[in-house]
N, C-alpha and C positions, 0 to 999 in steps of 0.2 A: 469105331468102325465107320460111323460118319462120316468122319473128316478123311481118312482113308479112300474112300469112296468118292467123296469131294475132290480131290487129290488128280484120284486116279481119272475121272471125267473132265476136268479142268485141262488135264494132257491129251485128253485124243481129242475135246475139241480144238485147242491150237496146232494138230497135226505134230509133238512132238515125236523124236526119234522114238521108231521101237524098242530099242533098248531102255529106257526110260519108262515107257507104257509098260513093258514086260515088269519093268520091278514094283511098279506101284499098283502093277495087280497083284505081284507077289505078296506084297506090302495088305493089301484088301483083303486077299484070299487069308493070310495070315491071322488079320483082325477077326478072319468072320469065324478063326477055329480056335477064337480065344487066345493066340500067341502060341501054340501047340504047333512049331518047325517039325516036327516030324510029319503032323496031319497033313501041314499045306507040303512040304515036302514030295510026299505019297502022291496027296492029291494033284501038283504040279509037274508032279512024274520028272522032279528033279534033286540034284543032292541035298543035303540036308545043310552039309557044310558051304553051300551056294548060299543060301539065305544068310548064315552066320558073315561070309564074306560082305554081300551087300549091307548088313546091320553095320558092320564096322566100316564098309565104305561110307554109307550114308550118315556115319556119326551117331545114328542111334542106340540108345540102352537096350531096348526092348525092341522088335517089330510090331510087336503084339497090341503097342502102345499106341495112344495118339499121340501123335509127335508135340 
């Protein structure tokens, strides 16, 4: 969740695009419900198959994970 977190701060101070900041909180928000895409989902008031999209965009196995 740390590095997640890390991640996600390291982007809005270099002023990176929103789209970018949107997914590495999605990324944060994911870590902090344990990898549970349905909870951050709900909670991001977006689809569930959205997060799944960005996991396989961003290469990762997991979201839930520290990369």
């Amino acid at each position: 969740m740390e590095a997640a977190l890390n991640k996600l701060m390291d982007a809005i101070e270099r002023s990176a695009p929103l789209a970018d900041v949107e997914r590495l909180y999605a990324f944060y928000v994911l870590a902090v419900t344990n990898g549970n895409k349905s909870h951050t989902a709900v909670k991001l008031k977006i689809d569930r198959r959205t997060l799944q999209r960005w996991e396989k965009e961003e290469g990762r196995a997991s979201l839930g994970g520290e990369p």
